[in-house]
N, CA, C and O atoms as a GROMACS GRO file, in nm:
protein
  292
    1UNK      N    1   3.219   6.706   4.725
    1UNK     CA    2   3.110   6.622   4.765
    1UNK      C    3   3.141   6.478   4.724
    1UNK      O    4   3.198   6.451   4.619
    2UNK      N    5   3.100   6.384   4.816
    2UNK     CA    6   3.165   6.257   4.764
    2UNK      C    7   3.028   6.202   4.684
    2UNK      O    8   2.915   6.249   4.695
    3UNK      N    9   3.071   6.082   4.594
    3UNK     CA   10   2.977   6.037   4.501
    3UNK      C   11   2.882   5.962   4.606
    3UNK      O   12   2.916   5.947   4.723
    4UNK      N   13   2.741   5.911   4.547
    4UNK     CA   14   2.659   5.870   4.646
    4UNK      C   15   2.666   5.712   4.557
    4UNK      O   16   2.674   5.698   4.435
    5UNK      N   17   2.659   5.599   4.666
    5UNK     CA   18   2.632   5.504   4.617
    5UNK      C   19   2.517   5.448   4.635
    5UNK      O   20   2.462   5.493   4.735
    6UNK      N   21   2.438   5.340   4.562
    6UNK     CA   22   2.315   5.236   4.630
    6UNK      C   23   2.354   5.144   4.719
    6UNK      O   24   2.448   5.066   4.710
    7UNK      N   25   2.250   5.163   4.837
    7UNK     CA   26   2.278   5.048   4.924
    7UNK      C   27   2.290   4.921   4.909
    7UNK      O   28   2.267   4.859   5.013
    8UNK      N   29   2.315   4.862   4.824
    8UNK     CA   30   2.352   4.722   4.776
    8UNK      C   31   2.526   4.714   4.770
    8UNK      O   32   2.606   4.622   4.775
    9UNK      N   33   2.536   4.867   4.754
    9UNK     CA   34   2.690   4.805   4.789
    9UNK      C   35   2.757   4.913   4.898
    9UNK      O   36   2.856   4.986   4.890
   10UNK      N   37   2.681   4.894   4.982
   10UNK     CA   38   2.755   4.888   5.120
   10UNK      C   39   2.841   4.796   5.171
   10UNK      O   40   2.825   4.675   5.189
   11UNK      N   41   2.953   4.883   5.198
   11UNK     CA   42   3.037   4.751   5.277
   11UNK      C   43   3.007   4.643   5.381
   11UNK      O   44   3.078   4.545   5.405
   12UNK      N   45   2.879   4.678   5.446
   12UNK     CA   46   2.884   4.645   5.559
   12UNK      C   47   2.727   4.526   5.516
   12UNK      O   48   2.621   4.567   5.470
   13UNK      N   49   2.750   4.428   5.539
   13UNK     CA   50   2.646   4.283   5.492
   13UNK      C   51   2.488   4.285   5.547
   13UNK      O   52   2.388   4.228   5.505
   14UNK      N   53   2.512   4.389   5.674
   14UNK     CA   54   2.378   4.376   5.716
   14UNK      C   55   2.333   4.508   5.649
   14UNK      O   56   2.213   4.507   5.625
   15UNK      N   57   2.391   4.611   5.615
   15UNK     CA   58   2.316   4.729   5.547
   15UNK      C   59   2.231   4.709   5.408
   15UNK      O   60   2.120   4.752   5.375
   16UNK      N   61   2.357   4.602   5.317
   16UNK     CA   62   2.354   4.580   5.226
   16UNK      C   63   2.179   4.471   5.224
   16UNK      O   64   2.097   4.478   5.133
   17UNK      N   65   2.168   4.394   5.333
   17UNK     CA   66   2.065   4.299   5.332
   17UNK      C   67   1.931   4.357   5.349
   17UNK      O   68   1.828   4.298   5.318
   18UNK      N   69   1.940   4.522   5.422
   18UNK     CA   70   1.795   4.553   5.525
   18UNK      C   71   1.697   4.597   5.398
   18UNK      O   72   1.579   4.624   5.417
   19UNK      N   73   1.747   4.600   5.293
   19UNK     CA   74   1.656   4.622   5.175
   19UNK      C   75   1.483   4.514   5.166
   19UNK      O   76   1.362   4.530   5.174
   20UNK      N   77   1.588   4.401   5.143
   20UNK     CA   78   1.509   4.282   5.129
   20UNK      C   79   1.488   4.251   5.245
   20UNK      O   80   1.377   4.198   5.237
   21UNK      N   81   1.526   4.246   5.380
   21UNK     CA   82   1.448   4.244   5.494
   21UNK      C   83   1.330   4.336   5.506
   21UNK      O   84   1.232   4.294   5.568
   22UNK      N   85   1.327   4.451   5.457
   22UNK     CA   86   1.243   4.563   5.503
   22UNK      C   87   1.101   4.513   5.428
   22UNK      O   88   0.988   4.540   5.468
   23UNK      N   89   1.141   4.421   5.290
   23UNK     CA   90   1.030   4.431   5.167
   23UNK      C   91   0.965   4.317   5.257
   23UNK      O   92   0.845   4.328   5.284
   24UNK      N   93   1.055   4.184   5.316
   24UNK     CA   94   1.027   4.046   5.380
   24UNK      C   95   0.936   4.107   5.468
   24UNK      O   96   0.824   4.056   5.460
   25UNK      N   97   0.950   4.218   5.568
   25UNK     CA   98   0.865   4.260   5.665
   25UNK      C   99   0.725   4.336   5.600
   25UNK      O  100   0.617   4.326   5.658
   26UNK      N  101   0.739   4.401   5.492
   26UNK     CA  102   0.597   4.449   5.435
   26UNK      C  103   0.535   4.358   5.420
   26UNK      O  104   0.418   4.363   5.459
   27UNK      N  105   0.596   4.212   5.343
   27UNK     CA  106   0.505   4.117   5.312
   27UNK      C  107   0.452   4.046   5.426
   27UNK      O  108   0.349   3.980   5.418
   28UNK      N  109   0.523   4.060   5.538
   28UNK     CA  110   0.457   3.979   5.610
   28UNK      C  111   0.350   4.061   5.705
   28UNK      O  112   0.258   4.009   5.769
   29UNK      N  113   0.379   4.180   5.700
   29UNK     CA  114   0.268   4.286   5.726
   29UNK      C  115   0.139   4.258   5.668
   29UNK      O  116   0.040   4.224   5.734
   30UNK      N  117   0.144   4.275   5.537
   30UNK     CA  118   0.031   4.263   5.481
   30UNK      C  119  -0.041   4.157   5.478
   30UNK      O  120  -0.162   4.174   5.488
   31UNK      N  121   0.021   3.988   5.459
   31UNK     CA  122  -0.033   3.855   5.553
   31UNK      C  123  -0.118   3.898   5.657
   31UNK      O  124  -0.240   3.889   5.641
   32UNK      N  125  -0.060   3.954   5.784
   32UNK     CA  126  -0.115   3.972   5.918
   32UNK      C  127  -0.247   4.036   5.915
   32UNK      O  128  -0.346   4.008   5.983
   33UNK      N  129  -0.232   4.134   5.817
   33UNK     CA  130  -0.369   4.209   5.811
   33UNK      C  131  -0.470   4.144   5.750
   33UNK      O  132  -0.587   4.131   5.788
   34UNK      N  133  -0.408   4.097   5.635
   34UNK     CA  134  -0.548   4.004   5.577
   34UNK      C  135  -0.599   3.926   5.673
   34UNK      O  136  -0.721   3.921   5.666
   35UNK      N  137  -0.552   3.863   5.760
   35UNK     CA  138  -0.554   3.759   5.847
   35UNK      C  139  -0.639   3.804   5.970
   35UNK      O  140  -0.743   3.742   5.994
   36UNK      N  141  -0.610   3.881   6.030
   36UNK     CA  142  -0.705   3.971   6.138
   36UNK      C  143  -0.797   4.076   6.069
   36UNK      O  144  -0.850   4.162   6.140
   37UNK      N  145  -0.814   4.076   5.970
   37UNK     CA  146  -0.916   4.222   5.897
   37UNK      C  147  -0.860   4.337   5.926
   37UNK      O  148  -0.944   4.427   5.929
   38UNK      N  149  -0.750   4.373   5.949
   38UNK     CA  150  -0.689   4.518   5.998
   38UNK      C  151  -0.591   4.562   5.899
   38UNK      O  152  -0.502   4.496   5.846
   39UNK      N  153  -0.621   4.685   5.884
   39UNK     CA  154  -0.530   4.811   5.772
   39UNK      C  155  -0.406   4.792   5.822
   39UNK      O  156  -0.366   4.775   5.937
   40UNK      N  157  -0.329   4.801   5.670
   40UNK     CA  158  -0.180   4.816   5.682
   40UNK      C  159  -0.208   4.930   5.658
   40UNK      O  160  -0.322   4.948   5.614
   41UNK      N  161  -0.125   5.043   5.674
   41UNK     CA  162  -0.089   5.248   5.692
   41UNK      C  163   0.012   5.233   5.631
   41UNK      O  164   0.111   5.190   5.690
   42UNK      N  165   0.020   5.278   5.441
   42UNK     CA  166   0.121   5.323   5.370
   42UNK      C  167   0.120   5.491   5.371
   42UNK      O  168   0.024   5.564   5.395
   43UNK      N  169   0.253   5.527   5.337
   43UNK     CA  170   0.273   5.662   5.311
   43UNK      C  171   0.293   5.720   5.152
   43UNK      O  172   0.406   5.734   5.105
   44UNK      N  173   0.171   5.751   5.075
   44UNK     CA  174   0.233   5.752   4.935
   44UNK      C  175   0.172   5.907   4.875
   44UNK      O  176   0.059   5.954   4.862
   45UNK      N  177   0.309   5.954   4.850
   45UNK     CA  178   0.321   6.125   4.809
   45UNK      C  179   0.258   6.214   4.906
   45UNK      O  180   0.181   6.306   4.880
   46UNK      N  181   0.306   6.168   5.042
   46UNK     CA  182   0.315   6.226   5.183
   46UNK      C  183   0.187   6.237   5.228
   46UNK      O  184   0.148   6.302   5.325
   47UNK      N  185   0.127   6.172   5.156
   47UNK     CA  186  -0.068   6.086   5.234
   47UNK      C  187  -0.065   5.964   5.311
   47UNK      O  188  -0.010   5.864   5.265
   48UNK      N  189  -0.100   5.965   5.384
   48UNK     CA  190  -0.122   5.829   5.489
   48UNK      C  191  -0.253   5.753   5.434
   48UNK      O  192  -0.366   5.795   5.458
   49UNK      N  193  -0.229   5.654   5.370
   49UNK     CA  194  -0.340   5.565   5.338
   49UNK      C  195  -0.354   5.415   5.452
   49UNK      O  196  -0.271   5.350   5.516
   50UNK      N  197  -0.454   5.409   5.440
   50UNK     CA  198  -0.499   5.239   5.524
   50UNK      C  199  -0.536   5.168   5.397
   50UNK      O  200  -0.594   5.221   5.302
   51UNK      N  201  -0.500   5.058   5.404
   51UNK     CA  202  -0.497   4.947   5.315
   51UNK      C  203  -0.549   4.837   5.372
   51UNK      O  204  -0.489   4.770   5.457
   52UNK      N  205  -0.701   4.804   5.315
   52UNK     CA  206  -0.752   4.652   5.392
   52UNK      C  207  -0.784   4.576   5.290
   52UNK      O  208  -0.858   4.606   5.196
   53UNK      N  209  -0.722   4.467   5.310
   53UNK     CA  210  -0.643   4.322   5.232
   53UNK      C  211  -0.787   4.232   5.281
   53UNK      O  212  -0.831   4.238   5.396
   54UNK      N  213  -0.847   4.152   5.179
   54UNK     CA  214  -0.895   4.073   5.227
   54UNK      C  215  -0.813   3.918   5.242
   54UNK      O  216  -0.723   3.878   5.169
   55UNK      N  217  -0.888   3.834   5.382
   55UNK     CA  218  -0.805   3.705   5.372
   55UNK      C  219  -0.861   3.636   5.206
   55UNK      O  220  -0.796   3.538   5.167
   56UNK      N  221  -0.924   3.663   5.157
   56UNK     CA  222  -0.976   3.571   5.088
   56UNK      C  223  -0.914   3.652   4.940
   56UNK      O  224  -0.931   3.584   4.839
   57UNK      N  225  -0.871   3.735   4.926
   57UNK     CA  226  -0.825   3.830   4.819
   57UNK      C  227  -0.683   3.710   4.804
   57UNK      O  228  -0.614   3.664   4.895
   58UNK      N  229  -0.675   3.684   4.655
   58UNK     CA  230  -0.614   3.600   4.589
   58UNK      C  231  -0.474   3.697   4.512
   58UNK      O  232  -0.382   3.642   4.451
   59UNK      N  233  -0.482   3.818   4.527
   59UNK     CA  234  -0.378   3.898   4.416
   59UNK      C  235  -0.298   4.001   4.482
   59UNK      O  236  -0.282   4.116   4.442
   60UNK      N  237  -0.232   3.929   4.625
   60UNK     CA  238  -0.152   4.040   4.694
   60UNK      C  239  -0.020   3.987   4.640
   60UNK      O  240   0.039   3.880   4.659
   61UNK      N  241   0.002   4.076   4.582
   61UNK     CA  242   0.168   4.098   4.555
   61UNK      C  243   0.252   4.091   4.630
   61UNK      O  244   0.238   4.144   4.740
   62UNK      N  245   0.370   4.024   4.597
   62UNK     CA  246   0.493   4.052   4.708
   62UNK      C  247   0.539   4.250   4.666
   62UNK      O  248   0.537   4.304   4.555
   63UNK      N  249   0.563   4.290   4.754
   63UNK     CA  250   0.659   4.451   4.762
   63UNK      C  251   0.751   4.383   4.713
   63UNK      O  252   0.786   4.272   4.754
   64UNK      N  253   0.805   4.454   4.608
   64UNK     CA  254   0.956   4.498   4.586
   64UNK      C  255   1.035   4.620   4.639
   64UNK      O  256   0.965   4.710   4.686
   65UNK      N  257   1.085   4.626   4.639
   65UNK     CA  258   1.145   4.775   4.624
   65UNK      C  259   1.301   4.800   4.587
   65UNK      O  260   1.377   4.712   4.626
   66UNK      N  261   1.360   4.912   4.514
   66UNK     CA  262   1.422   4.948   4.469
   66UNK      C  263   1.496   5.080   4.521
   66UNK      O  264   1.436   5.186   4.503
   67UNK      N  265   1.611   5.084   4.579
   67UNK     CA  266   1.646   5.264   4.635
   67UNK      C  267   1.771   5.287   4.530
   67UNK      O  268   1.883   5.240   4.515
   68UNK      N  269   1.699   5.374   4.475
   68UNK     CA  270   1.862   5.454   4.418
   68UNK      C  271   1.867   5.575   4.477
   68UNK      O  272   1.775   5.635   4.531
   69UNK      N  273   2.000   5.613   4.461
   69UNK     CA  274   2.088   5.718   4.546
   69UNK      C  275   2.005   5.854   4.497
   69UNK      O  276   1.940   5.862   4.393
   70UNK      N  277   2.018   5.940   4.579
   70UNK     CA  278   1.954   6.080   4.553
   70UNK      C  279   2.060   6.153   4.571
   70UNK      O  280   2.143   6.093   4.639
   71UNK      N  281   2.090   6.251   4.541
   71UNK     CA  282   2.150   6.381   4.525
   71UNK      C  283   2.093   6.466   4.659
   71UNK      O  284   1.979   6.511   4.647
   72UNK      N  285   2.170   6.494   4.799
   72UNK     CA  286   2.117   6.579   4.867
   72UNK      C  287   2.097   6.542   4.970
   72UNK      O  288   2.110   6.614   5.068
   73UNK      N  289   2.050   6.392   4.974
   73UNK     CA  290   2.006   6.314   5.104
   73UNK      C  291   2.100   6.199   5.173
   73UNK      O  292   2.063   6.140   5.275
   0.00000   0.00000   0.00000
């Protein structure tokens, strides 16, 4: 079985980047919604939640995110 690496070090520049593109696109997800009053749809521990952001809500976080390698997948 070959070892699994994190996508940060992919050879390839755009694999290595879609991390922080993907988080750039949540954040700007969640902008949009505050902005029109409409739910962002997260998936967390295989529940579908709606998430409504107010425009006026002062404490939206930027997403981070982090992938380390799994065993299997």
């Amino acid at each position: 079985m070959s070892q699994l690496m994190s996508i940060e070090q992919a050879r390839s520049s755009s694999l290595r980047g879609s991390v922080a593109a993907m988080a750039r696109a949540a954040n700007q997800a969640r902008r949009t919604a505050a902005q029109t009053q409409t739910a962002v749809v997260v998936e967390r521990n295989g529940v579908l939640e709606h998430l409504y952001i107010s425009a006026t809500q002062t404490d939206i976080k930027p997403i981070t995110v982090s992938i380390e390698p799994q065993e299997g997948h």
